[in-house]
DRENSE-217118 format. One record per residue: x, y, z of N, C-alpha, C in turn; residue in three letters. Coordinates in steps of 0.2 Angstrom, whole numbers, padded with zeros to 4 digits, always signed. Layout:
! DRENSE-217118
XYZXYZXYZAla ...
***
This chain:
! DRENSE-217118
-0073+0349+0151-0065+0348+0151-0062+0355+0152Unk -0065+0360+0150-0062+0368+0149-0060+0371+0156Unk -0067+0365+0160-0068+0370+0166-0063+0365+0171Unk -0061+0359+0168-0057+0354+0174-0051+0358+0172Unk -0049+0358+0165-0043+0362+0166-0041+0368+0168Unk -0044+0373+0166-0044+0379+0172-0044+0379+0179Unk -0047+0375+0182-0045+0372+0189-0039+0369+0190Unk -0037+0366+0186-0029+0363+0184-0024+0370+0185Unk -0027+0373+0178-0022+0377+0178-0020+0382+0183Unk -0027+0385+0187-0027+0388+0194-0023+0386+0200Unk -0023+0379+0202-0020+0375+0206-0013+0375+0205Unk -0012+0374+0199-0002+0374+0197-0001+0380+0198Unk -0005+0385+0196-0001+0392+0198-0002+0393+0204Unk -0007+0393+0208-0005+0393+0216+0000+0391+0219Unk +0000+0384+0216+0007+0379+0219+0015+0382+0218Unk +0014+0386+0210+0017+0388+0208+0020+0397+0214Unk +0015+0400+0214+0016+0403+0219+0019+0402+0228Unk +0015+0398+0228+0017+0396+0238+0024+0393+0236Unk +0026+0390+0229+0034+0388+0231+0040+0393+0231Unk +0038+0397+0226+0041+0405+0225+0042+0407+0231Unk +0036+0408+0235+0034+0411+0242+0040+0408+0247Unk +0040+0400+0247+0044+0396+0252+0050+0399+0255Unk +0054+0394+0257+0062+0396+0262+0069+0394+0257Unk +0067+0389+0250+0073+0389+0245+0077+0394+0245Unk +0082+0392+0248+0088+0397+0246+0087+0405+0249Unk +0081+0406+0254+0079+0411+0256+0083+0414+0264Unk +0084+0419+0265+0087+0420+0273+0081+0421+0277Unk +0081+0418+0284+0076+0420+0290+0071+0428+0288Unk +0077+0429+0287+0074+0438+0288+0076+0442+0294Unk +0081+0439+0299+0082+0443+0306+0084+0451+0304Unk +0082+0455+0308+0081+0460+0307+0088+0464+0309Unk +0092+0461+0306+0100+0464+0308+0102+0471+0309Unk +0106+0473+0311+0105+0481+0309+0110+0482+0304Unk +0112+0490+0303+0113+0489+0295+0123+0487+0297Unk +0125+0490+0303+0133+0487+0306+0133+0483+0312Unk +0138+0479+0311+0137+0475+0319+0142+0480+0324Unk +0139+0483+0328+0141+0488+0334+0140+0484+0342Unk +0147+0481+0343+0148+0476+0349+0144+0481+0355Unk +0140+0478+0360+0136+0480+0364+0139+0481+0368Unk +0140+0487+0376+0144+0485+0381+0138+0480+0386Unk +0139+0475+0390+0133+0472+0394+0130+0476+0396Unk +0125+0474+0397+0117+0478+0402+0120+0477+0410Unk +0120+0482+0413+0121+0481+0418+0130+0481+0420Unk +0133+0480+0415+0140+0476+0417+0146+0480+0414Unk +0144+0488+0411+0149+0490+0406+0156+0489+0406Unk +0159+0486+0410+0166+0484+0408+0166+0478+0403Unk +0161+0474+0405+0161+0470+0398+0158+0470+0392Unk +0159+0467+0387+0155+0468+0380+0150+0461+0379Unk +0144+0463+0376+0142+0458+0373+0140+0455+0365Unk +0145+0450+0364+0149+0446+0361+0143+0441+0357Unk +0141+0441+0350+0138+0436+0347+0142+0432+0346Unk +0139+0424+0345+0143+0420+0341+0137+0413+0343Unk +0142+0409+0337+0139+0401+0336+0142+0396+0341Unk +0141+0390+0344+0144+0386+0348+0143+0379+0346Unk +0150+0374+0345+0148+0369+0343+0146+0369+0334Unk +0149+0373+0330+0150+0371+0323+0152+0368+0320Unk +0151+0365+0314+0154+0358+0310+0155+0359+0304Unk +0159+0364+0299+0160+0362+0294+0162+0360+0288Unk +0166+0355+0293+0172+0347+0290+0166+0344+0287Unk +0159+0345+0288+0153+0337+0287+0152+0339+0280Unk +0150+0347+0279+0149+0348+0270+0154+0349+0265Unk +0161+0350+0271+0166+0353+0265+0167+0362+0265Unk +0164+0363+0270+0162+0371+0269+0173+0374+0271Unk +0176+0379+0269+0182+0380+0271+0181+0383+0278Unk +0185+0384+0282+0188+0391+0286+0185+0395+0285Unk +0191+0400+0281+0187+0405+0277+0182+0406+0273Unk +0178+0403+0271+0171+0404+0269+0167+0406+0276Unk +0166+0401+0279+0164+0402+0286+0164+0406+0289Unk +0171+0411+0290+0171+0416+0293+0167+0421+0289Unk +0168+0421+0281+0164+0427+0280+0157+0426+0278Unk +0153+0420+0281+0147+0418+0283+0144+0424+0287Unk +0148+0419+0292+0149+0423+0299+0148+0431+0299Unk +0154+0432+0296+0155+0443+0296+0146+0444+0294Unk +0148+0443+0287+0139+0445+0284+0134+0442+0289Unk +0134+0437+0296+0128+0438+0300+0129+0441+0306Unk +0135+0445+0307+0136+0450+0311+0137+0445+0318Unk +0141+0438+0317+0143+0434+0322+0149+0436+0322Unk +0151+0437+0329+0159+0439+0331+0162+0432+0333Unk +0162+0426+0334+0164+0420+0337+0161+0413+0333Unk +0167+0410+0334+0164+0403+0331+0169+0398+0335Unk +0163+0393+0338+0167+0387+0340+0168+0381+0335Unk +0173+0377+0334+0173+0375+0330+0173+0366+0331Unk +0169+0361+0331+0169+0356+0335+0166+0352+0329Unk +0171+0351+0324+0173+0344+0317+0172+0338+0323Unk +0171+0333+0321+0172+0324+0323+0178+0325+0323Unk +0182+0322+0330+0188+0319+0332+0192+0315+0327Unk +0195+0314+0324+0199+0310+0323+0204+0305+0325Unk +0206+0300+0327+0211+0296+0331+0218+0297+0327Unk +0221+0304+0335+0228+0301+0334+0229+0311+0331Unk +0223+0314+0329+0225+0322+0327+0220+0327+0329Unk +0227+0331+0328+0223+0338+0331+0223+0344+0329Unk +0217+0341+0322+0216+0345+0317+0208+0350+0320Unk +0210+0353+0325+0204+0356+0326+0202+0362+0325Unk +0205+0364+0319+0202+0372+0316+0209+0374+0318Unk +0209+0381+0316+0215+0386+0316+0212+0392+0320Unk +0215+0392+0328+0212+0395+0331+0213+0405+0332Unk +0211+0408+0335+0210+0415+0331+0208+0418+0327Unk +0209+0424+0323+0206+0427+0318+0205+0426+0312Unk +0200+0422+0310+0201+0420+0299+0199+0428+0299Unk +0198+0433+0295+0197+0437+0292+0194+0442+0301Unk +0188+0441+0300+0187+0446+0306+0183+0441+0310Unk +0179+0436+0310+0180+0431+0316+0182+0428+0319Unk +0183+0429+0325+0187+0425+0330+0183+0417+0328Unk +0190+0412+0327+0188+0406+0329+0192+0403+0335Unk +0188+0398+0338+0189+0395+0344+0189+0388+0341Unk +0196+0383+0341+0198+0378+0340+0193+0374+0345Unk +0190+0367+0342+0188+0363+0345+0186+0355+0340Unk +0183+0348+0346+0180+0343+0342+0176+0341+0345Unk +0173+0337+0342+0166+0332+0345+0171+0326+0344Unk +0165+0324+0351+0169+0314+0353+0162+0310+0354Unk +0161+0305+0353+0153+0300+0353+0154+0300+0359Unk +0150+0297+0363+0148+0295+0370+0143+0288+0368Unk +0144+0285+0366+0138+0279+0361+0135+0279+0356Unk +0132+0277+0356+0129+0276+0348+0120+0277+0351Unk +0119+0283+0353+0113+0285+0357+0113+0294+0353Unk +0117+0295+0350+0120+0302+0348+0121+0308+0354Unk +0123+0305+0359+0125+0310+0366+0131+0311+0363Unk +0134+0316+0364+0142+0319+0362+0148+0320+0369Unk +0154+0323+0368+0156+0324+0374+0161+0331+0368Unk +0162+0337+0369+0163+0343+0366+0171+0345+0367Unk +0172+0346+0366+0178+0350+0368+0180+0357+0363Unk +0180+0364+0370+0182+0368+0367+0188+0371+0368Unk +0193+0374+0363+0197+0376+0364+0204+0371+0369Unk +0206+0366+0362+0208+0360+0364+0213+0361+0360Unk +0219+0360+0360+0225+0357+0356+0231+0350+0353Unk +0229+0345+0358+0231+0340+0358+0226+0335+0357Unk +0229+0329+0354+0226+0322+0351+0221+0321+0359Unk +0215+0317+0358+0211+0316+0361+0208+0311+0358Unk +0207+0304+0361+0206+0296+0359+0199+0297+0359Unk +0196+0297+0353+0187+0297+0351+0185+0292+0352Unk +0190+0285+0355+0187+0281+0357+0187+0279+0366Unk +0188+0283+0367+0190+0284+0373+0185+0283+0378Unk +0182+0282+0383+0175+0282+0386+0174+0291+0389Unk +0168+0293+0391+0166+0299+0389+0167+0303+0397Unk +0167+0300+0403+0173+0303+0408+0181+0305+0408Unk +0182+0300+0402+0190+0300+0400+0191+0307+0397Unk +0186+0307+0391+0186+0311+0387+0185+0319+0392Unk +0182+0319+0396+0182+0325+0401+0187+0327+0403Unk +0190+0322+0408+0196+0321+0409+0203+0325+0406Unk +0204+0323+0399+0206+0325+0394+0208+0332+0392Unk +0202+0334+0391+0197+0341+0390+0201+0347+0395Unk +0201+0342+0402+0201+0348+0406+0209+0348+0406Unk +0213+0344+0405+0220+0344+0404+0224+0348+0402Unk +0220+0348+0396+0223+0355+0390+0219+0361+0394Unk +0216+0362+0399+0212+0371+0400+0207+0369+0396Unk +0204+0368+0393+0197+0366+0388+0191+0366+0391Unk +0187+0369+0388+0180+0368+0390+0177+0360+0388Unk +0174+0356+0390+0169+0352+0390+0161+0353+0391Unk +0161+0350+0386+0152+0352+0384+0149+0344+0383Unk +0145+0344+0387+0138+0338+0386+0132+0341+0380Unk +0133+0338+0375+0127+0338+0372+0124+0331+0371Unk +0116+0335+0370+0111+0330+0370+0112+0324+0378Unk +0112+0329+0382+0111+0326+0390+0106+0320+0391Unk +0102+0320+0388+0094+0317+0389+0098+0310+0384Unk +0103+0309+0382+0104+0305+0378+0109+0298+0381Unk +0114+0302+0387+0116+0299+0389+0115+0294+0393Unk +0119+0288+0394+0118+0281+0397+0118+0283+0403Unk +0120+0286+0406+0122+0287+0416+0125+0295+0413Unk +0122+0297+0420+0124+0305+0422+0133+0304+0421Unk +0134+0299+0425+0142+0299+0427+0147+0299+0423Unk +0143+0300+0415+0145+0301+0407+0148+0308+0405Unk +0144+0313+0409+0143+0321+0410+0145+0324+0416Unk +0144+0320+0421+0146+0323+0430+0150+0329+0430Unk +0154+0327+0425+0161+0334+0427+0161+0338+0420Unk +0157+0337+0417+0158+0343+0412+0156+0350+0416Unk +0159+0355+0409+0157+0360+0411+0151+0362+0409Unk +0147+0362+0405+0141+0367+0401+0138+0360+0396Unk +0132+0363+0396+0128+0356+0392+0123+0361+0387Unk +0123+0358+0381+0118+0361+0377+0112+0358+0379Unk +0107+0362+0380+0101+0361+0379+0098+0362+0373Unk +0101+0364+0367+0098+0362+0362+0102+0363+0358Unk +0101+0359+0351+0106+0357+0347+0101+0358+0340Unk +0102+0361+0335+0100+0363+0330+0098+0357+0325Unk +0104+0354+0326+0105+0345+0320+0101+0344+0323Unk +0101+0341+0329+0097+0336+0334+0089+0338+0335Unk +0088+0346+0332+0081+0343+0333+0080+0344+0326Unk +0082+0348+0319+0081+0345+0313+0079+0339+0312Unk +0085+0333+0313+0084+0326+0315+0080+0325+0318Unk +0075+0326+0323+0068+0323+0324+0063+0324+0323Unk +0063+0330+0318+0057+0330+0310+0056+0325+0307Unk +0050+0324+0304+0050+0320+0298+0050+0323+0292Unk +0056+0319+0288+0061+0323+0283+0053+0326+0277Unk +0048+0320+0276+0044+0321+0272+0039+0330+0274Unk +0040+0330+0281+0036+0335+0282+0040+0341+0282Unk +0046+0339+0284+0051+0347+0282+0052+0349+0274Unk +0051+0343+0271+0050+0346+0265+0047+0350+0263Unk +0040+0349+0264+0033+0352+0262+0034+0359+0265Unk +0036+0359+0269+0037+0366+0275+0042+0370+0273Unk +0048+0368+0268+0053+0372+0265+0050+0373+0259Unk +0046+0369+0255+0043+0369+0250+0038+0378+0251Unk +0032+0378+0255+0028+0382+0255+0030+0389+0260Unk +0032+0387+0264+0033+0392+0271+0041+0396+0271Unk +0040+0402+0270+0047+0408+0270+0050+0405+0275Unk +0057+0405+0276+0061+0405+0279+0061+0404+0286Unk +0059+0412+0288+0056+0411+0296+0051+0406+0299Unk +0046+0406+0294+0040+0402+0295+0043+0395+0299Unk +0050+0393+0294+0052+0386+0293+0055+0386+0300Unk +0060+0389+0301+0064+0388+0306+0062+0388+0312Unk +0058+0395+0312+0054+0397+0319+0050+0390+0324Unk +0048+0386+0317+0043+0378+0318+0048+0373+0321Unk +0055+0374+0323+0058+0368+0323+0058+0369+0331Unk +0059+0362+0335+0057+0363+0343+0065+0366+0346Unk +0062+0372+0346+0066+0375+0353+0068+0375+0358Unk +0066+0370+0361+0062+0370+0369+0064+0363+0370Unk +0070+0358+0371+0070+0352+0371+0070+0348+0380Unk +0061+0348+0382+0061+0348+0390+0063+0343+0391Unk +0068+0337+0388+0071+0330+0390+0079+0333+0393Unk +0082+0336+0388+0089+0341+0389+0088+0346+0396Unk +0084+0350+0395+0081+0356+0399+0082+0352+0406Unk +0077+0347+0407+0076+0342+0415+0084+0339+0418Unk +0088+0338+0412+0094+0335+0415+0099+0341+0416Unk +0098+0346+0413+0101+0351+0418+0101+0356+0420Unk +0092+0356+0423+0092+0359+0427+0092+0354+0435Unk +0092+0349+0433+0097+0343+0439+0101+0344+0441Unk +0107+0344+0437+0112+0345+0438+0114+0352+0440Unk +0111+0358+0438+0113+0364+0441+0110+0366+0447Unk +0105+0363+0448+0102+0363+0457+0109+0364+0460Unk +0114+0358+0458+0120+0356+0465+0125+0357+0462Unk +0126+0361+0457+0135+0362+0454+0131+0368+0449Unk +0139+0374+0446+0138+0377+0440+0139+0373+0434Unk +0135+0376+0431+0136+0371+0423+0132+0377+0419Unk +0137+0378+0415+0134+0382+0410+0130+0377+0404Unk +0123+0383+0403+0117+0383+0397+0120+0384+0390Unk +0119+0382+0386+0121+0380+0379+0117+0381+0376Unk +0117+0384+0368+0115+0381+0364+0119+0378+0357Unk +0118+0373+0354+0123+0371+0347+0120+0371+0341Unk +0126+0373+0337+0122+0371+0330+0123+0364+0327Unk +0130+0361+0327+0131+0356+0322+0132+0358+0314Unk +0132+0354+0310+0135+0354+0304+0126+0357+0299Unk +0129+0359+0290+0125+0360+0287+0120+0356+0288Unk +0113+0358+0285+0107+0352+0284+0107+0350+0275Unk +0106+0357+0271+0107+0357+0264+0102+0351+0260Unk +0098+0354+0264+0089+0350+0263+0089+0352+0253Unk +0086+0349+0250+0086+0350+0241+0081+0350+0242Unk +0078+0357+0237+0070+0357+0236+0071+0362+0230Unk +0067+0358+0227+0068+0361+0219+0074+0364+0215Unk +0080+0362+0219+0085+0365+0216+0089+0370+0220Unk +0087+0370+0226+0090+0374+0229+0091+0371+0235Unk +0094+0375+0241+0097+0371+0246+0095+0377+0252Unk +0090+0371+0257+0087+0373+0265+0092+0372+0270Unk +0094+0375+0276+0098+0372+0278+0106+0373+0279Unk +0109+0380+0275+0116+0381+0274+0117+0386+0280Unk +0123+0386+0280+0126+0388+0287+0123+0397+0283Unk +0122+0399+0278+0120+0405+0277+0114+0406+0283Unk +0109+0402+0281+0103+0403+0286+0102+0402+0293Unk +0109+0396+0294+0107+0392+0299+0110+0400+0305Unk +0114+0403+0304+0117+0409+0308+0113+0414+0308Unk +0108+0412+0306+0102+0418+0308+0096+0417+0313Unk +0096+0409+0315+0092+0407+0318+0094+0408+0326Unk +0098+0407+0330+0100+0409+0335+0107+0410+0336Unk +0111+0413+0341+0116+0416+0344+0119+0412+0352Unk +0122+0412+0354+0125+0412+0359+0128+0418+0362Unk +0126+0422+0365+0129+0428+0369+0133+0428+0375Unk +0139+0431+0373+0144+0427+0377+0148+0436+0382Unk +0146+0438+0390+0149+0444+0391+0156+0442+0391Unk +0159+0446+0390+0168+0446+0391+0171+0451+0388Unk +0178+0453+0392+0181+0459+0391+0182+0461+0385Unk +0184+0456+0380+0188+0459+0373+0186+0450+0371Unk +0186+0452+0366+0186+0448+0359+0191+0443+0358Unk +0195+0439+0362+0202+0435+0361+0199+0429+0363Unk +0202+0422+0361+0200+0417+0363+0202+0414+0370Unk +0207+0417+0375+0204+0416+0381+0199+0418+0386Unk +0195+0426+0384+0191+0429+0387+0183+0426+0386Unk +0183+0424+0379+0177+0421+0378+0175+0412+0380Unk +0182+0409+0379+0182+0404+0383+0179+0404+0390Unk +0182+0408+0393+0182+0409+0401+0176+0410+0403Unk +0173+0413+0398+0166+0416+0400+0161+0411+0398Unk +0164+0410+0394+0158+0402+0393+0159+0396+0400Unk +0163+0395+0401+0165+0391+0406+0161+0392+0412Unk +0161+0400+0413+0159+0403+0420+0152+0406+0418Unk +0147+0403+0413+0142+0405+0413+0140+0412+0411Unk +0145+0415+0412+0142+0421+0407+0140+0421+0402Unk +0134+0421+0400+0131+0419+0393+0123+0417+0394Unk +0121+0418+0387+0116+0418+0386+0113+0415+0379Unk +0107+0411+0378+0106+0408+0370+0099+0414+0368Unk +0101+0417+0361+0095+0422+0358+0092+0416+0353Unk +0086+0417+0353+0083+0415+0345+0084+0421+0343Unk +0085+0424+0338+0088+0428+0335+0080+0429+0328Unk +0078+0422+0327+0074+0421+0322+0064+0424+0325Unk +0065+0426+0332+0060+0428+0334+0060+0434+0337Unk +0065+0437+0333+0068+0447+0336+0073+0445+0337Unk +0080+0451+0332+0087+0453+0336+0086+0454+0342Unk +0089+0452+0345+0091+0451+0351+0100+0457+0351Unk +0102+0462+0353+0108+0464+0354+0111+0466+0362Unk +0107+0464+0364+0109+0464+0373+0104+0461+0376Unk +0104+0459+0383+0101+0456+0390+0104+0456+0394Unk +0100+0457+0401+0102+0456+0406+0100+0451+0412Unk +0102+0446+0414+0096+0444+0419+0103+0444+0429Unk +0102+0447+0432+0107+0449+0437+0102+0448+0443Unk +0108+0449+0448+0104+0449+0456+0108+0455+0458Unk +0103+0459+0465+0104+0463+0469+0103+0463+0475Unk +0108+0462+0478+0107+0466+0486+0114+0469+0489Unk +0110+0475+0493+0112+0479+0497+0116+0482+0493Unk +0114+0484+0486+0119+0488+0482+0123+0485+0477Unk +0125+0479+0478+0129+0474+0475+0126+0471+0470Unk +0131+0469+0462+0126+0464+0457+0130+0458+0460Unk +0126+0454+0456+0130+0447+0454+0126+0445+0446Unk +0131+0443+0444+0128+0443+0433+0127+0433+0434Unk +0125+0430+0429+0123+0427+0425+0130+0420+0427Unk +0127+0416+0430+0135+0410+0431+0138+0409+0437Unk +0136+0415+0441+0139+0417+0448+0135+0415+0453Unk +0138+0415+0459+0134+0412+0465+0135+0417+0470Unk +0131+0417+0474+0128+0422+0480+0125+0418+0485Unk +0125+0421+0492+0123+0418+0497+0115+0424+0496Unk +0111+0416+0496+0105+0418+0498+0102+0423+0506Unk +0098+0428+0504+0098+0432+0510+0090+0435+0507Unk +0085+0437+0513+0078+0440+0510+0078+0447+0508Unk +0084+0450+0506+0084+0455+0502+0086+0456+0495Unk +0089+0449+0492+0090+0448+0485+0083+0448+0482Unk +0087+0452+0476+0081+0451+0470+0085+0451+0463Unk +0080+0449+0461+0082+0444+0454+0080+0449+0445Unk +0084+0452+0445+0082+0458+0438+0082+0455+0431Unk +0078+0455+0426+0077+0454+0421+0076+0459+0415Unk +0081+0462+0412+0080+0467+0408+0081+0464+0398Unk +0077+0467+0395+0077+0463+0388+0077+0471+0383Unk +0079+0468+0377+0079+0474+0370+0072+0477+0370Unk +0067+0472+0369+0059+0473+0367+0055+0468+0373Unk +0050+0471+0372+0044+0467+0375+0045+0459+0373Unk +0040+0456+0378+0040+0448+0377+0033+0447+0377Unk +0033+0442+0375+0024+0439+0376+0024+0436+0385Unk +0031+0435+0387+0031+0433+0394+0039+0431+0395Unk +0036+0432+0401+0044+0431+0405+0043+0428+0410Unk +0049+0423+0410+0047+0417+0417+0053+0415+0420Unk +0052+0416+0426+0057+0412+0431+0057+0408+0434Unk +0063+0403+0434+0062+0397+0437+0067+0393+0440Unk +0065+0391+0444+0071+0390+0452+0070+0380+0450Unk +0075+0380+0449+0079+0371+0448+0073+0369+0443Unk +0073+0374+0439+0070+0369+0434+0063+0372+0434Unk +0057+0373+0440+0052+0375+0442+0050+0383+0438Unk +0044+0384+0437+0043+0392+0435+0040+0391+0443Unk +0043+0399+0442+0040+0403+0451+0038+0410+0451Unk +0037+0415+0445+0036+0417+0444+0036+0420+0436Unk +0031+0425+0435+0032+0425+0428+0029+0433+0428Unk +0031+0437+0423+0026+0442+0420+0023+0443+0412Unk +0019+0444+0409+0014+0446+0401+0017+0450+0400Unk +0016+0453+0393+0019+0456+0389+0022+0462+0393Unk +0027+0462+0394+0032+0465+0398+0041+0465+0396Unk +0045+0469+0395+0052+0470+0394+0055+0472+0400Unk +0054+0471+0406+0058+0467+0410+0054+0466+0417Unk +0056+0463+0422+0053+0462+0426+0059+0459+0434Unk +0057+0460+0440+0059+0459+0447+0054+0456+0450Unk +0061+0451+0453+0056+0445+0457+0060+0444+0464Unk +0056+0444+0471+0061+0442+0476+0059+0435+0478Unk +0065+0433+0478+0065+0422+0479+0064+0421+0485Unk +0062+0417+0487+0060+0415+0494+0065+0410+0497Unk +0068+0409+0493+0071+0402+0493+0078+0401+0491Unk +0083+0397+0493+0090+0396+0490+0088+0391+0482Unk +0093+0391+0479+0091+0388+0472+0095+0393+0464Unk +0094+0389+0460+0096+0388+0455+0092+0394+0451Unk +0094+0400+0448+0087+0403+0445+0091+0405+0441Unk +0086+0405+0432+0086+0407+0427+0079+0410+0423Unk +0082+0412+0417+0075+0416+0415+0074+0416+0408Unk +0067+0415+0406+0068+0413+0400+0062+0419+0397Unk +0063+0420+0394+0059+0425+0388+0055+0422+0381Unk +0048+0423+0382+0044+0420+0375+0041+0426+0372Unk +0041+0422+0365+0037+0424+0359+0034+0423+0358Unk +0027+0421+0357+0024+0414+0350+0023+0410+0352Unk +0024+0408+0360+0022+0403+0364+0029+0398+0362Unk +0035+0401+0359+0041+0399+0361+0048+0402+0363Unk +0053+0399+0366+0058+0402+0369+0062+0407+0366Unk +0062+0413+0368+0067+0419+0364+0072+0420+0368Unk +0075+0420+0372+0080+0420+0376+0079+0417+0383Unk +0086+0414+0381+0088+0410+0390+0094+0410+0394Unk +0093+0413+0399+0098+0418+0403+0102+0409+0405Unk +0109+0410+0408+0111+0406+0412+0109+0407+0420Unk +0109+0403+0425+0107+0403+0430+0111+0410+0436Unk +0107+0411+0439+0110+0415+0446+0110+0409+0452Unk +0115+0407+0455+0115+0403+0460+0116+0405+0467Unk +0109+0405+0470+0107+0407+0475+0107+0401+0482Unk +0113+0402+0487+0115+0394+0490+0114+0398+0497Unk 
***
């Protein structure tokens, strides 16, 4: 009996250690620096490179404005879009401009069925019927000058739901939360540090990724990523999941002139951007651009294909790999490498993606080459 309890009481302390050890009320751990020092672009210096979240929600916990904003400050986010559930009849979409030192960008989420596909609106001011059908809602969007965003593409009943938006998430933070199993995110918040936890969640959603890399073959459409509202998982007392953390995990890098809420708009519209995991190396600039005969063209743009374009890829740090790929397709790729040139053979869609870990660390918007 001496000896089963000692084994007892060994095991409770282990157990007692790995939960110590877990993500409870822990940060990522991104490796921030110690002042947020806005970047000028790579390649692009008259513009700056702009962190920020896109597609946030936090009417769902109760969290304020102001709280948020100064979330935000301490994760060295410059921008928040703000995209609460629609209301019928209001247009209570946040208060656009600066709460303390982050720019917020008014915005709402509208159903597209009960499939959880969304239709987005950023930078919106007037009523917009949540029950509207999801062309409408586009429609809409673009009335006021607004950005339209498809999220959760792979979700939608018919393309003809998304045809004319502007930019689709390819990956939505809630949405792949939600396709864990709660019992196993537990255990995982229970034992594994912050990073460990986050890192694990699917990055890479190739159902979203397939539908628009479809649709940018043959139109612009800016690459997204979203977060959604808090998760606020309980484990032992404490809470996985708070927009504390959630803003450590990845970024939305947006180039544009100045810091206002039409410059950042614009640039989201037109593709200038780029999604960091942030949770697998700070990320504080990129570049992925084309070249010919002396000329750039950045990220969202389009170019006449010609056999002297080439395709540039420059990053902060080394990657375990770096991959290019035309509509969707990898065509090139280089190993552990921080940056890499490739000449396309071919007209086409080309973006570039950067691994970690055998997962995505940055994903450029496309160069469109017609």
């Amino acid at each position: 009996m001496r000896a089963s309890g000692a084994v007892w009481r060994l095991m409770t302390a282990l157990v007692a250690m790995a939960v110590a050890a877990g993500c409870s009320g822990s940060l990522p751990g991104v490796d921030l620096p110690p002042a947020r020092e806005v970047q000028p672009a790579r390649e692009f210096p008259d513009l700056r490179d702009y962190r920020g979240i896109v597609d946030c929600r936090p009417g769902e916990s109760g969290v304020p404005q102001a709280k948020l904003a100064d979330l935000a400050h301490d994760a060295q986010i410059d921008f928040i879009c703000l995209t609460d559930h629609a209301r019928p009849g209001s247009s209570d979409y946040g208060i656009g401009g600066f709460t303390g030192e982050t720019l917020i960008v008014p915005g709402a989420s509208f159903p597209a069925g009960a499939t959880g596909a969304e239709i987005v609106g950023l930078n919106i001011h007037d009523p917009i019927d949540p029950n509207a059908p999801p062309p409408a809602i586009v429609e809409a969007i673009h009335r006021q000058n607004g950005v339209a965003v498809a999220v959760a593409p792979s979700r939608f009943g018919s393309a003809n739901d998304y045809a004319l938006a502007d930019a689709m998430e390819v990956y939505n933070l809630r949405k792949a939360w939600a396709s864990e199993n709660p019992a196993t995110m537990y255990m995982r918040a229970m034992f594994f540090d912050a990073g460990h936890f986050f890192s694990d969640l699917d990055l890479r959603s190739e159902g979203n990724l397939a539908k628009y890399d479809q649709m940018a073959a043959g139109a612009r459409v800016t690459l997204l990523a979203g977060m959604g509202g808090e998760e606020n998982l309980s484990v032992l007392g404490a809470k996985v999941g708070t927009f504390q953390q959630l803003f450590q995990v990845f970024t939305t890098h947006v180039l544009a002139p100045e810091r206002e809420i039409d410059p950042i708009v614009d640039a989201l519209k037109r593709g200038h951007s780029y999604v960091s995991f942030d949770i697998l190396g700070y990320v504080p600039d990129f570049a992925f651009y084309g070249r010919s005969a002396g000329a750039k063209v950045m990220m969202g743009e389009e170019a006449t294909f010609s056999p002297d374009v080439k395709l540039e890829v420059e990053l902060p740090d080394s990657a375990d790999q770096i991959a290019i790929l035309r509509d969707g397709a990898p065509v090139a790729s280089a190993e552990m490498a921080a940056s890499f040139e490739f000449q396309p053979k071919a007209p086409g869609a080309y973006r570039a993606e950067a691994y970690r870990h055998g997962r995505p660390w940055i994903m450029s918007n496309p160069i469109y080459l017609r």
